[in-house]
Every structure is written in structure tokens, then in C-alpha cells.
gemmi code that builds the backbone of each chain (N, CA, C; Angstrom):
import gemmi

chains = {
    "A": [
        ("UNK", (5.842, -4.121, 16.353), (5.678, -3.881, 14.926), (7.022, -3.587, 14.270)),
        ("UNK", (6.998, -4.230, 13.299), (8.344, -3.910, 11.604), (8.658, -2.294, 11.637)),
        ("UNK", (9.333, -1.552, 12.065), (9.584, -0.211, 11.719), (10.366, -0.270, 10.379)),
        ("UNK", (9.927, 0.060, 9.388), (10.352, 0.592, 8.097), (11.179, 1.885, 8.062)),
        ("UNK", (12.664, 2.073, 7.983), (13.003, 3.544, 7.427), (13.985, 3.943, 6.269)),
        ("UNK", (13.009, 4.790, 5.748), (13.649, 4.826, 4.776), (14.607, 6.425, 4.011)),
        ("UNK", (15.423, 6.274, 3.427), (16.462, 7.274, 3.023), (17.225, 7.203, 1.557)),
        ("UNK", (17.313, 8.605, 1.215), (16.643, 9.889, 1.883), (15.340, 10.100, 1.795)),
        ("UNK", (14.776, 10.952, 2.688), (13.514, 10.997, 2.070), (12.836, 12.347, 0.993)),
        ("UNK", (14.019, 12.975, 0.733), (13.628, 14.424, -0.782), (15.010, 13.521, -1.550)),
        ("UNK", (14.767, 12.945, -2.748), (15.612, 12.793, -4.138), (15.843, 13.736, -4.605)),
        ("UNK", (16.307, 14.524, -5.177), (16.236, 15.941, -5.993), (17.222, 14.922, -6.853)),
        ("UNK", (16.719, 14.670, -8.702), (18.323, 13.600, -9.116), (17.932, 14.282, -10.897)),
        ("UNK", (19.026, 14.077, -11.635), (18.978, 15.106, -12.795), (18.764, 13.551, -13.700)),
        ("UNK", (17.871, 14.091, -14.960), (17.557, 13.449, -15.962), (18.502, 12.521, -16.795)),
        ("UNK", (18.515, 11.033, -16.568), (19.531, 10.058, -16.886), (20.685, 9.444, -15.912)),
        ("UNK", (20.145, 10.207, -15.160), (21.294, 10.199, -13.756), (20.525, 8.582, -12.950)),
        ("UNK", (21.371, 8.001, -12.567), (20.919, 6.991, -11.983), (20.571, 7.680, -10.268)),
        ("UNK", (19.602, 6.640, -9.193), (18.991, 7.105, -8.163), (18.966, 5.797, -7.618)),
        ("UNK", (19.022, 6.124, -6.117), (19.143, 4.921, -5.023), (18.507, 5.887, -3.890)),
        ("UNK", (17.592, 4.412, -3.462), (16.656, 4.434, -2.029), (16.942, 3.508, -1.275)),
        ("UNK", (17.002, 3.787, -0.037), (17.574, 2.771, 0.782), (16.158, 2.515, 2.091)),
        ("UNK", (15.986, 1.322, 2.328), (14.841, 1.114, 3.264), (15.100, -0.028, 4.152)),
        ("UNK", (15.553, 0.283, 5.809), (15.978, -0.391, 6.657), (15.119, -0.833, 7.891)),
        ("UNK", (14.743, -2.423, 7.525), (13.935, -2.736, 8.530), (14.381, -2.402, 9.845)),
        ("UNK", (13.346, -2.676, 11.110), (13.729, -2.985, 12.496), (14.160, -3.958, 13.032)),
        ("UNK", (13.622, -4.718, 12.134), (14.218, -6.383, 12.720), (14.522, -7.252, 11.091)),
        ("UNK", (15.181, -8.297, 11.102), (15.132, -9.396, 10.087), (13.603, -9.659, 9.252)),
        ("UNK", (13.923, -9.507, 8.029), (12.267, -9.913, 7.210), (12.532, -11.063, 6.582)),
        ("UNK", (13.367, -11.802, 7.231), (13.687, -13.241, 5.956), (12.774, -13.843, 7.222)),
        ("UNK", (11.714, -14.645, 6.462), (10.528, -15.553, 6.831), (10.704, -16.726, 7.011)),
        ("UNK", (9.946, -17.678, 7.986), (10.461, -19.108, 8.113), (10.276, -19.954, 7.119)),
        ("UNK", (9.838, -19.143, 5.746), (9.639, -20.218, 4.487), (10.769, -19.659, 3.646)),
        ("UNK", (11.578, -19.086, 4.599), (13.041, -18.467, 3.409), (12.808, -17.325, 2.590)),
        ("UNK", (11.662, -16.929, 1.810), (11.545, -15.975, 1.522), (11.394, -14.341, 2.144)),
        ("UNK", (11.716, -13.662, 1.383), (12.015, -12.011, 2.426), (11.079, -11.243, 1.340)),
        ("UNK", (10.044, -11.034, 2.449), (8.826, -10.179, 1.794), (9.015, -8.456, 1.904)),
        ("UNK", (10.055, -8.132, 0.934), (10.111, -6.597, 0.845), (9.433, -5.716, -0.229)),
        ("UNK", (8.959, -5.435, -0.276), (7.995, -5.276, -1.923), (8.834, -3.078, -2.030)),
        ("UNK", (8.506, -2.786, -3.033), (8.859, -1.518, -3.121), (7.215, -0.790, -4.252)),
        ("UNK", (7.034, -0.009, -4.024), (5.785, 1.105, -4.470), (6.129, 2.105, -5.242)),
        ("UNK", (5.575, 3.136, -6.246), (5.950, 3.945, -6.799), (4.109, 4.293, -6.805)),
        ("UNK", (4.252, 5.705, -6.191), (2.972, 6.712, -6.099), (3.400, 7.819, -7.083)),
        ("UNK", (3.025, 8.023, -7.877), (3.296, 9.140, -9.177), (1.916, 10.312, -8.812)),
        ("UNK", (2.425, 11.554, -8.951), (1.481, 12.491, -8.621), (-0.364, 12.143, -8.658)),
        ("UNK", (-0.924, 12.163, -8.042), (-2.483, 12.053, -8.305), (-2.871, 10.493, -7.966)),
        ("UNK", (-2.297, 10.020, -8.254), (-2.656, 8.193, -9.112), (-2.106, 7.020, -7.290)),
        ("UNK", (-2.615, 6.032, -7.767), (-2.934, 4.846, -6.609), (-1.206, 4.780, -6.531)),
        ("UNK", (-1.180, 4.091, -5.791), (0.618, 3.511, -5.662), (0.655, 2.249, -6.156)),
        ("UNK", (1.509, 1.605, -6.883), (2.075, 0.391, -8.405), (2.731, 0.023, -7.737)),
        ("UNK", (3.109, -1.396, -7.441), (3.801, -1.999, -6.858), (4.989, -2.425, -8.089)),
        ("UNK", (5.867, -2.214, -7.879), (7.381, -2.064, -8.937), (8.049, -3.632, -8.675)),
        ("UNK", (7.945, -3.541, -7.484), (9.165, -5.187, -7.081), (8.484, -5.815, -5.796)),
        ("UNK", (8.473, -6.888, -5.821), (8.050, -7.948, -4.839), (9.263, -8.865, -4.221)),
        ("UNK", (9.289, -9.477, -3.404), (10.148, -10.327, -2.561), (11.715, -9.874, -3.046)),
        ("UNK", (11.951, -8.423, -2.872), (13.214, -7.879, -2.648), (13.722, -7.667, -3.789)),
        ("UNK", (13.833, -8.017, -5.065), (14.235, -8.151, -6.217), (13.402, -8.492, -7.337)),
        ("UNK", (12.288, -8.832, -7.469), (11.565, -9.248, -8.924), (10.574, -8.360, -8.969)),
        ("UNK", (10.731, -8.059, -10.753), (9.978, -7.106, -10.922), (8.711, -7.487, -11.232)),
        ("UNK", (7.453, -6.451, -11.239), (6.585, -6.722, -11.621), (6.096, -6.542, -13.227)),
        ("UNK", (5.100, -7.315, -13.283), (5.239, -6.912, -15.268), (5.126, -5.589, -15.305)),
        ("UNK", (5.525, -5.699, -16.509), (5.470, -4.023, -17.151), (6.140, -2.720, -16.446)),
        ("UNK", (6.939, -3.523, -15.329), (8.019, -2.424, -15.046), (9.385, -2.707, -15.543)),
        ("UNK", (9.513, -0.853, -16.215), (10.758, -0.735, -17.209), (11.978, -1.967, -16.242)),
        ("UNK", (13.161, -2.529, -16.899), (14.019, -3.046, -16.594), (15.371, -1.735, -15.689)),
        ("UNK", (14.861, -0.553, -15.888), (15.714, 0.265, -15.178), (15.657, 0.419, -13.763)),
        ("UNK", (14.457, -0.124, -13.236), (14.481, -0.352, -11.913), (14.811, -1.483, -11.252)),
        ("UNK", (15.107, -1.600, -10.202), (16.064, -2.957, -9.755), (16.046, -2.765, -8.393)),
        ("UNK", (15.967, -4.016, -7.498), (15.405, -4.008, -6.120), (16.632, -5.006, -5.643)),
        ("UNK", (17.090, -4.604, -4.843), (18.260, -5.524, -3.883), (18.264, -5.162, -2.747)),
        ("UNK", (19.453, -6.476, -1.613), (19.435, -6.827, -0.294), (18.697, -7.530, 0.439)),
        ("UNK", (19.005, -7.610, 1.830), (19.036, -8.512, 2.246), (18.497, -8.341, 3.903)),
        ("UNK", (18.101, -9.679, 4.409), (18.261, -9.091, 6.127), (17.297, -7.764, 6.450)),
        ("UNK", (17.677, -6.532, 6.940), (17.426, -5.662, 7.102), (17.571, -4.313, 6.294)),
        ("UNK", (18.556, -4.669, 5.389), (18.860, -3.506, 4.496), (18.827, -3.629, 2.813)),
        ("UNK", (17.853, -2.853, 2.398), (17.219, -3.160, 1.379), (17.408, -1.649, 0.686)),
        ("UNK", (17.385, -1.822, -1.179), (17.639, -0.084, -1.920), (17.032, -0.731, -3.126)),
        ("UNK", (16.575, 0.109, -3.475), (15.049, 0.645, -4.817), (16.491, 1.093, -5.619)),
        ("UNK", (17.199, 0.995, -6.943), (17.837, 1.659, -7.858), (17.196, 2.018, -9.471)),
        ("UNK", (17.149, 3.324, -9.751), (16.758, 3.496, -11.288), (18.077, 3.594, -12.028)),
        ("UNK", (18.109, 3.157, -12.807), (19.539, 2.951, -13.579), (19.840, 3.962, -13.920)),
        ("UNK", (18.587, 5.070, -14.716), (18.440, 6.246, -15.493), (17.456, 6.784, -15.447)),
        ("UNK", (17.395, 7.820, -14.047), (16.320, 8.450, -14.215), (15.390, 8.981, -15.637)),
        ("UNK", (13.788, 8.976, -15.571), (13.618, 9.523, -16.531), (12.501, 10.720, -16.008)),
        ("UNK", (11.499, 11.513, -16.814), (10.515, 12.157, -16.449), (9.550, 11.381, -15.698)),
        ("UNK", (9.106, 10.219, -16.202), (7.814, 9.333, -15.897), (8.168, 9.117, -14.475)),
        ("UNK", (9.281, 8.960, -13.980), (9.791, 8.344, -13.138), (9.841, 9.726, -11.242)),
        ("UNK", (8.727, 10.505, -11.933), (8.735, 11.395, -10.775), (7.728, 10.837, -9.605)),
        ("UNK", (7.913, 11.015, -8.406), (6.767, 10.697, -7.338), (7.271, 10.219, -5.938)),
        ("UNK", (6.800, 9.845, -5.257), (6.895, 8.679, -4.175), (7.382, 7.175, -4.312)),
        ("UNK", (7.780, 7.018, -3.488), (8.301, 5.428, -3.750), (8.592, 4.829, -1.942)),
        ("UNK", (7.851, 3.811, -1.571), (7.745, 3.604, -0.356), (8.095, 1.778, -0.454)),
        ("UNK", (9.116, 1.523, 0.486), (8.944, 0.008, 0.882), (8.024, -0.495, 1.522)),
        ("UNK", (8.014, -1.695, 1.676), (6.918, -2.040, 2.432), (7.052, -3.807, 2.911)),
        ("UNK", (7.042, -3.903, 4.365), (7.307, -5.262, 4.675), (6.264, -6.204, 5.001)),
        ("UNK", (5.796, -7.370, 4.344), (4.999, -8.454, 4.255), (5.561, -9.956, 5.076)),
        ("UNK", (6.087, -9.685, 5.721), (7.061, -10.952, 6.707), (6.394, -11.102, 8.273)),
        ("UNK", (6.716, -9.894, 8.894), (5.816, -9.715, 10.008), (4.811, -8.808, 10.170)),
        ("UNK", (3.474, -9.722, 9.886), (2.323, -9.294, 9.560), (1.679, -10.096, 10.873)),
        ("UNK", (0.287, -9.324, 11.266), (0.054, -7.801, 11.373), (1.108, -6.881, 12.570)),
        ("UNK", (1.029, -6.356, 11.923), (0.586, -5.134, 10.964), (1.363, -5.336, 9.101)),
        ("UNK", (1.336, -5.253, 8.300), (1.857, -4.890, 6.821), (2.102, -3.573, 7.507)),
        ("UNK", (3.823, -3.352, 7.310), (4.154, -1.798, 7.741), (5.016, -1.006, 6.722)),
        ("UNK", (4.665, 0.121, 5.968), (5.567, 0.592, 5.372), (6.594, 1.851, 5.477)),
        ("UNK", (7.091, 2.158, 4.855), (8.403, 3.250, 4.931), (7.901, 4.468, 4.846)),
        ("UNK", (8.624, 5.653, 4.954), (7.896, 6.967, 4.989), (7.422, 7.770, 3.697)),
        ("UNK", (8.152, 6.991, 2.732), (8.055, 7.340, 1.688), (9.322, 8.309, 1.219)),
        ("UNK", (9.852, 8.077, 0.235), (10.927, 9.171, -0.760), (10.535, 10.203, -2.050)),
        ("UNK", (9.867, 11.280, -1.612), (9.791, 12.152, -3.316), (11.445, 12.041, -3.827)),
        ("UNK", (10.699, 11.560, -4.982), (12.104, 11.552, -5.916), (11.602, 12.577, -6.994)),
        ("UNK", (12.408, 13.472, -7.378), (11.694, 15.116, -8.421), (12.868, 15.224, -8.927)),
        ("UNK", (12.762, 16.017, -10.065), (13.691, 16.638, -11.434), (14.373, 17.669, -11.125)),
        ("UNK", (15.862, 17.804, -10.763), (16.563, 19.079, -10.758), (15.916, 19.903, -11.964)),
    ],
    "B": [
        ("UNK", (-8.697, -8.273, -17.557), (-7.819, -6.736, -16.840), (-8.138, -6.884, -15.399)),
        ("UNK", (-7.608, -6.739, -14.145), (-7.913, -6.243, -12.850), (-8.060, -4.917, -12.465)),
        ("UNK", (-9.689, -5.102, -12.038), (-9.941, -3.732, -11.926), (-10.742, -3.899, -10.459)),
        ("UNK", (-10.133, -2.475, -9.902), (-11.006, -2.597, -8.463), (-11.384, -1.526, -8.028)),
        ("UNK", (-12.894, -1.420, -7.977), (-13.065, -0.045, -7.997), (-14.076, 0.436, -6.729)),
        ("UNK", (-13.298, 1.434, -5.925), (-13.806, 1.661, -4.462), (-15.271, 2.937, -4.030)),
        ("UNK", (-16.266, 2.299, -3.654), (-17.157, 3.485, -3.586), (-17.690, 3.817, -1.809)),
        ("UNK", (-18.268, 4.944, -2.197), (-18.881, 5.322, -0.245), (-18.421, 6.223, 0.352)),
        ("UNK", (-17.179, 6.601, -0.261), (-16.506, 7.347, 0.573), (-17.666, 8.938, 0.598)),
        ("UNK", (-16.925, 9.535, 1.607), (-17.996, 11.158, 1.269), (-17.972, 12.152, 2.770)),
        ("UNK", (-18.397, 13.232, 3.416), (-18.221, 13.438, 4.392), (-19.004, 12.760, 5.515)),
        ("UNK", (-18.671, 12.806, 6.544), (-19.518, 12.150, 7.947), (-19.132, 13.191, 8.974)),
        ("UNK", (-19.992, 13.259, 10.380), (-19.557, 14.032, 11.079), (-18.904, 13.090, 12.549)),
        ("UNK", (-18.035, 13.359, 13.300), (-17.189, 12.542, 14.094), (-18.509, 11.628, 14.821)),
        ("UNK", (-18.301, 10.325, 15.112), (-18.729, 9.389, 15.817), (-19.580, 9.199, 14.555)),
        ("UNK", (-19.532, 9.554, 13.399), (-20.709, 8.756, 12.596), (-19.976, 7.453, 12.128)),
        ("UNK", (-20.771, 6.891, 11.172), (-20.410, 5.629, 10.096), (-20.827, 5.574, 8.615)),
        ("UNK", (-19.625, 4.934, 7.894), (-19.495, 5.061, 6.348), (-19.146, 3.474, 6.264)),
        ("UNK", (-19.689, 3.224, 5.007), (-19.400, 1.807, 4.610), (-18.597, 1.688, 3.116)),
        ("UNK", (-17.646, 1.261, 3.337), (-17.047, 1.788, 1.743), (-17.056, 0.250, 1.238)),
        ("UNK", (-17.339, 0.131, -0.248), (-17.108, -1.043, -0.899), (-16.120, -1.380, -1.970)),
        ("UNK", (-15.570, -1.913, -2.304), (-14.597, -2.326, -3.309), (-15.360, -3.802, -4.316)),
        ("UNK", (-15.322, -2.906, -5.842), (-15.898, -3.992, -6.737), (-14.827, -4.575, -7.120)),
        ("UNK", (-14.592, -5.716, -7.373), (-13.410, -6.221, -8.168), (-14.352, -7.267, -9.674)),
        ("UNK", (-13.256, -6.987, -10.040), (-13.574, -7.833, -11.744), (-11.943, -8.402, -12.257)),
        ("UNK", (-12.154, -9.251, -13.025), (-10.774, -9.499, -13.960), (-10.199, -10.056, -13.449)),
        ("UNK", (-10.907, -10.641, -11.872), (-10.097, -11.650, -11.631), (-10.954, -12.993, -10.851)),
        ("UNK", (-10.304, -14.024, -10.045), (-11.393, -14.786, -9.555), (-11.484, -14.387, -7.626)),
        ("UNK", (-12.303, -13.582, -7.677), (-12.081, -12.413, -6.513), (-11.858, -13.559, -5.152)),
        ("UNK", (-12.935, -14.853, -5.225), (-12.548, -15.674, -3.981), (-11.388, -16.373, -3.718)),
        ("UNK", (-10.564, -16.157, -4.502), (-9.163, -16.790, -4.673), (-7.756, -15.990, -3.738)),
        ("UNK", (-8.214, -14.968, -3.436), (-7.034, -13.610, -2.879), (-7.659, -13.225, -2.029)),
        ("UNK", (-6.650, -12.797, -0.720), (-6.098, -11.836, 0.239), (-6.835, -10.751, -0.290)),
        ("UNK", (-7.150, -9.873, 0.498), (-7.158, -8.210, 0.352), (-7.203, -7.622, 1.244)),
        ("UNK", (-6.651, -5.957, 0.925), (-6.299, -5.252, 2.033), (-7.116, -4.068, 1.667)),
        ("UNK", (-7.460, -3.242, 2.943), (-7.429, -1.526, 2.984), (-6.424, -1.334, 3.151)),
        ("UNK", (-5.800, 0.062, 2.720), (-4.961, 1.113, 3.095), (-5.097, 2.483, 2.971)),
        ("UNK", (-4.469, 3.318, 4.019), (-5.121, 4.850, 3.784), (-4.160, 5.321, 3.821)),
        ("UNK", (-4.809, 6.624, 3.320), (-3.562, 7.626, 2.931), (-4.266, 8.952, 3.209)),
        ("UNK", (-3.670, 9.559, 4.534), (-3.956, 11.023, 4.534), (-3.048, 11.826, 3.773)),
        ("UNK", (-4.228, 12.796, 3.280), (-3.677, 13.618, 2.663), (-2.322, 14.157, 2.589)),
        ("UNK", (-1.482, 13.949, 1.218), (-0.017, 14.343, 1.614), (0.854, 13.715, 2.331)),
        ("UNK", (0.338, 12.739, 2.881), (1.230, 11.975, 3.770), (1.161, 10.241, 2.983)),
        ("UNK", (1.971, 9.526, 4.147), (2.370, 8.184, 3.630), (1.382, 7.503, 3.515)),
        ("UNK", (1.686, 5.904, 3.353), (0.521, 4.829, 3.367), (0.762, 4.124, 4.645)),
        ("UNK", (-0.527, 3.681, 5.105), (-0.514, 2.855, 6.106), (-1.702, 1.912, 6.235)),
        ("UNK", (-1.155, 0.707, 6.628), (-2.291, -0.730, 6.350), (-3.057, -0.285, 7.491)),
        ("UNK", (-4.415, -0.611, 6.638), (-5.405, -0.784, 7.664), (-6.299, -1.925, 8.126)),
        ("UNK", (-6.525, -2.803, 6.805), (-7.410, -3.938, 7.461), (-6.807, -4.821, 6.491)),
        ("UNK", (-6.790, -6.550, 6.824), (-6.673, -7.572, 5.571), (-7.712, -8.601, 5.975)),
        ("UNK", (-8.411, -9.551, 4.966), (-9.245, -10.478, 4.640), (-8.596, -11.496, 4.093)),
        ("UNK", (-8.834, -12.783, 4.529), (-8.164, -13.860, 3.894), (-9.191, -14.043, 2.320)),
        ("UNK", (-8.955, -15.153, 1.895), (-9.972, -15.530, 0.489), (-11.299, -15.361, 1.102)),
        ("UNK", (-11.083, -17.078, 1.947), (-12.964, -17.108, 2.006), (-13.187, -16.162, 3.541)),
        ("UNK", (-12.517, -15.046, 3.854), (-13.615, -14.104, 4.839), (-13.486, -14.704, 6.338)),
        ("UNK", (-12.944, -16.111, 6.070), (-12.492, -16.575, 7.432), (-11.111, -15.722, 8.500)),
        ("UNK", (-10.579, -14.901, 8.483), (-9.498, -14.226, 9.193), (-9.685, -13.130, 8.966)),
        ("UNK", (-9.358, -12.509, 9.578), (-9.448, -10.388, 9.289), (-8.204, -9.771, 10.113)),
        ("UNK", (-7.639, -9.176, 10.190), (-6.552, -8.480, 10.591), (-6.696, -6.773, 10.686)),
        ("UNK", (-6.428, -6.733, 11.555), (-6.544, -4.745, 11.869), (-5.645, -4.221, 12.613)),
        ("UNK", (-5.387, -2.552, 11.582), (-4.153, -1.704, 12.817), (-5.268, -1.474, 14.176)),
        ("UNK", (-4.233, -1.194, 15.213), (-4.753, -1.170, 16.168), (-5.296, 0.476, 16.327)),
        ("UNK", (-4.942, 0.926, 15.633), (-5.959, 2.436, 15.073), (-6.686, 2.537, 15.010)),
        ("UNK", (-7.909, 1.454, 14.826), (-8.865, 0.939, 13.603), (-9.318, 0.001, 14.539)),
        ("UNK", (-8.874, -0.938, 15.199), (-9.147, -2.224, 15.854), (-10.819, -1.839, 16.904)),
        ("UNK", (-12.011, -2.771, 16.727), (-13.028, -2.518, 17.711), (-13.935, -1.546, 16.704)),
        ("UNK", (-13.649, -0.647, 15.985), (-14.673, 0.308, 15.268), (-13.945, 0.195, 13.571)),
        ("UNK", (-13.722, -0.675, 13.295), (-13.690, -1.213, 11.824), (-14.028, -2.426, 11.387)),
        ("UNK", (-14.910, -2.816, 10.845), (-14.727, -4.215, 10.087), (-14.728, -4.459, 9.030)),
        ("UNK", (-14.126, -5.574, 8.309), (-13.598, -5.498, 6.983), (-14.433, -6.875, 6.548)),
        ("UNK", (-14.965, -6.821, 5.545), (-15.665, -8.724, 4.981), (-15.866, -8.368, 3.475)),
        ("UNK", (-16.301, -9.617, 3.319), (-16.320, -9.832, 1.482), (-17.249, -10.436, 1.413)),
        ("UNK", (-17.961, -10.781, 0.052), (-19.109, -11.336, -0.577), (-18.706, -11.950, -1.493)),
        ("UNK", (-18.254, -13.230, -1.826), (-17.474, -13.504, -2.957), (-18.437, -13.615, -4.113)),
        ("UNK", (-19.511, -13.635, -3.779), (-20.476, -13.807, -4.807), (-20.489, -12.510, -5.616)),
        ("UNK", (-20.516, -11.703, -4.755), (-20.630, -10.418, -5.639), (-19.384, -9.788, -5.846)),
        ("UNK", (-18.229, -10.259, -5.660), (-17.288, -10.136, -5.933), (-16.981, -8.489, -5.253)),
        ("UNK", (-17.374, -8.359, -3.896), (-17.071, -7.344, -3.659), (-16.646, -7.023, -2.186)),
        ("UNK", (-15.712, -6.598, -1.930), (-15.260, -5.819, -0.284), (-15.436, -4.504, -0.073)),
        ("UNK", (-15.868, -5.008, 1.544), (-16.574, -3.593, 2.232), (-15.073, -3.443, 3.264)),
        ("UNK", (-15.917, -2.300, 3.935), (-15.306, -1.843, 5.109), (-16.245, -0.817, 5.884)),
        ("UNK", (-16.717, -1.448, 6.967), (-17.376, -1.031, 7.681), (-16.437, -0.262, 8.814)),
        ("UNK", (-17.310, 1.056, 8.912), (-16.292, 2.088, 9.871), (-17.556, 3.044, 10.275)),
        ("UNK", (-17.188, 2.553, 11.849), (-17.841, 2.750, 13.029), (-17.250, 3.869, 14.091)),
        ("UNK", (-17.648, 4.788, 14.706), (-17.062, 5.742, 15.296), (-16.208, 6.713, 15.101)),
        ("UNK", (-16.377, 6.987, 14.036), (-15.593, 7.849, 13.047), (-14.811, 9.332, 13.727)),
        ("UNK", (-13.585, 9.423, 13.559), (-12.782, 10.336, 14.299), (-12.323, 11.067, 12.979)),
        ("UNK", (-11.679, 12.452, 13.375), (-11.271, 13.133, 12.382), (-9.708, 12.686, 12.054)),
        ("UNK", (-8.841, 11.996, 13.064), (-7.692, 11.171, 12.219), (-7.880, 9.864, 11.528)),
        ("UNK", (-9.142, 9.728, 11.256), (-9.547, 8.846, 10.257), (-9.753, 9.574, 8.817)),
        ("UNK", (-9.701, 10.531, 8.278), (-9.710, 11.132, 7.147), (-8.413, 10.663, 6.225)),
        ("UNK", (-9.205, 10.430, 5.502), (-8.053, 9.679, 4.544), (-8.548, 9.361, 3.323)),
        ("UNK", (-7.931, 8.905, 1.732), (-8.185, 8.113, 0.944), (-8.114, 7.001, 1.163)),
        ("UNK", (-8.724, 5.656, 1.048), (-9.056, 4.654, 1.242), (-8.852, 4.102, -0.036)),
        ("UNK", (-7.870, 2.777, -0.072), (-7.419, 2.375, -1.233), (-7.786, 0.682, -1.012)),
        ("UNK", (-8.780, 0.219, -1.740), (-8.759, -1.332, -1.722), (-7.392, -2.220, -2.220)),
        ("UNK", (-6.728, -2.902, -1.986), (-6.105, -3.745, -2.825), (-5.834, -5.250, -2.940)),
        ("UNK", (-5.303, -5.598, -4.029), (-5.340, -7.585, -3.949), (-3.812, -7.657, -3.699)),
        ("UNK", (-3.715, -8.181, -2.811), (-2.641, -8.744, -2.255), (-1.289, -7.617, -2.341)),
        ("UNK", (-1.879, -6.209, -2.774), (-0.890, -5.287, -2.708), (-0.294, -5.213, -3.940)),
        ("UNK", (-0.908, -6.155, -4.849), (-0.443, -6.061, -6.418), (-1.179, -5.241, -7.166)),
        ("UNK", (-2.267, -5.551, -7.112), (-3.498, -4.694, -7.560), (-3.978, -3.188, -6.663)),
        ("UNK", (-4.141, -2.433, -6.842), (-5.226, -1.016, -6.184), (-5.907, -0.291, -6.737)),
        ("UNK", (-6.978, 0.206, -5.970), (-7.987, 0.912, -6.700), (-7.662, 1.898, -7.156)),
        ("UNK", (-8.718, 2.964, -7.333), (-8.744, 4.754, -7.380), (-8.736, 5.315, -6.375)),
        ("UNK", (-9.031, 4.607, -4.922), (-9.023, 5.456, -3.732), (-10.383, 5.883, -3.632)),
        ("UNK", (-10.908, 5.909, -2.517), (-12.201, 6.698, -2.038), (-12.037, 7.864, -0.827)),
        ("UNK", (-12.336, 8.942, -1.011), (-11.999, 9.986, 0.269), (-13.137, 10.181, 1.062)),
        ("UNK", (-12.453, 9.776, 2.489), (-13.333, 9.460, 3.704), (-13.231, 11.446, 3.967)),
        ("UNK", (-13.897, 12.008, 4.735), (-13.264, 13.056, 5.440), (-14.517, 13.047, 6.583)),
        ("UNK", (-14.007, 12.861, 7.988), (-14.870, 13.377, 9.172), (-14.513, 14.362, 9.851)),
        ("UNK", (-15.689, 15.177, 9.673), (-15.731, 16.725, 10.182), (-17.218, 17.325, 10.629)),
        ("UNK", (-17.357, 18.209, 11.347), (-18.160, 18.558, 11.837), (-18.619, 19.990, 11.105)),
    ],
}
model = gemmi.Model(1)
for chain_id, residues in chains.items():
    chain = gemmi.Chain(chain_id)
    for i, (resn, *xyz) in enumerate(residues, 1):
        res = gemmi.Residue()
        res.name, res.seqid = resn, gemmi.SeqId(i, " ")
        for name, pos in zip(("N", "CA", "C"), xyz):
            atom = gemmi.Atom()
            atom.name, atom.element = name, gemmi.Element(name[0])
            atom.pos, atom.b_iso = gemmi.Position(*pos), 0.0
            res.add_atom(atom)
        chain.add_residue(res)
    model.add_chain(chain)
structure = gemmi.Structure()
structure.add_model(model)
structure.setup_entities()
């Protein structure tokens, strides 16, 4: 199985301040159809987990343009340009390449100095 | 709108069985993949079962593998999950989703005696 890890896993990051997550497969996720199935999640207190970015970089609708998904291979980072309030919770990668299992990361609380 | 909304969940006592279902609407439900995923309390996500469109393939963690089964009804536009032998590290929220784009509200399993 894909071991997902990811870092750090407590954010503590101040309001407007930009934030980076980093999530490092076990093996290569670039697929024999070329595409690299890394998707990234955002779990906000209470509520289901939103999938933010799909195949390493594209966002999903209706997520703000301050988030941004890059890399490559094995090493992959979630960036908010500018933290905001809304922007408190969990945020977990998750690899779709070598399936089964779909395996994801441990998850990062990212919270408000 | 895509909406998917998960019911069944509730207590059981160990070695029992719960059948949880997932309604979907807003979309053309025989057309998509879907997955379980759970989430114990406070802790991360982790895949538990996937369904191809038409119900032909199923996929399972090996957690789960032998006392879970996962199928669909496309008619009624709805997925189950059948869970058989119920252990207390099976307690979890139970989250339907389409292809990991879409997720429900979660349903909370808890087995206890």
C-alpha cells in the first residue's frame, strides 16, 4: 500500500500569513496514463471533508484562488497564499494512482495564532 | 445540486450488523464510482469500500475485507453498505462519496456492548 505522509502535522499560522503542507508519497503516483492522482481535502470543524484540488494542481469550483496545489513524483504541498478565518481545520492528501487501497495522509490542523 | 445523504447508522453490539444507505440525487447516480470512508472519532480518514458505476467491481480495505459489502441500486439511486461482524474498531462516521468529489453528512456507526 501508498503510505501518505504528511507535514507538519499542528499549523499554528497568523491571519494573512501565507501556509504550506507538504505530503510525501511512498512510492511514485504518476500513473501509466501520465496523470498523478494527488487530490488534497479540507475538513473544517464539524462538517464532511471538500475536496479543494484534484490531480495535484486544479482546483475545484468554488475554491477561493488562494489555495494552490503543486509537485510532483512523490512530493507534493497544499499552499494558502493568505491565510484567512474560514480557512481553519484539517486538510489531508490523498492518493488515487495506486488503488486499492485509496490511501490518505494523517491529516494537518491548521488553527489561528 | 449533488446531494448525498447517508442513513442507518446507530448503536449495535460487537458481532452484530448495520446496513447503512446512501441516497444520492442531482446527479445521474449510474454514471460514477463511489466510495465509503470512515472516520473515527478525532482521528483521520480512511477508505473503506469502492463500487464501480454498474455494481460490477467492489474493492475493500483489508480491515473490512470478508464482513463488508458494498452494492448499489441504480434505480433507486442509492448505496448501501452492508456490515457484518461488527467489532468495536469499527466505530466510526461513515461518509458516502462520488468519486471523492462529492460527500455526505456522515452516519455514526458505534459498536458497543
Amino acid at each position: 500500500d501508498v503510505v501518505m505522509t504528511q507535514s507538519p502535522l499542528s499549523l499554528p499560522v497568523t491571519l494573512g500569513q501565507p501556509a504550506s503542507i507538504s505530503c510525501r508519497s511512498s512510492q511514485s503516483l504518476v500513473d501509466s496514463d501520465g496523470n498523478t492522482y494527488l487530490n488534497w481535502f479540507q475538513q473544517r470543524p464539524g462538517q464532511s471533508p471538500r475536496r479543494l484540488i484534484y490531480r495535484v494542481s486544479n482546483r475545484d469550483s468554488g475554491v477561493p484562488d488562494r489555495f494552490s496545489g503543486s509537485g510532483s513524483g512523490t512530493d507534493f504541498t497544499l499552499k494558502i497564499s493568505r491565510v484567512e478565518a474560514e480557512d481553519v481545520g484539517v486538510y489531508y492528501c490523498m492518493q488515487g494512482t495506486h488503488w486499492p487501497p485509496w490511501t490518505f495522509g494523517q491529516g494537518t490542523k491548521v488553527e489561528i495564532k | 445540486e449533488v446531494q448525498l445523504v447517508e442513513s442507518g447508522g446507530g448503536l449495535v453490539q460487537p458481532g452484530g450488523s448495520l446496513r447503512l444507505s446512501c441516497a444520492a440525487s442531482g446527479f445521474t447516480f449510474s454514471g460514477y464510482w463511489m466510495h465509503w470512508v470512515r472516520q473515527t472519532p478525532g482521528k483521520g480518514l480512511v477508505w473503506v469500500s469502492h463500487i464501480n458505476s454498474d455494481g460490477s467491481r467492489t474493492n475493500y480495505a483489508d480491515s473490512v475485507k470478508g464482513r463488508f459489502t458494498i452494492s448499489r441500486d441504480n434505480a433507486k439511486n442509492t448505496l448501501y453498505l452492508q456490515m457484518n461482524s461488527l467489532r468495536a474498531e469499527d466505530t466510526a462516521v461513515y461518509y458516502c462519496a462520488r468519486g471523492f468529489e462529492y460527500w455526505g453528512q456522515g452516519t455514526l456507526v458505534t459498536v458497543s456492548s
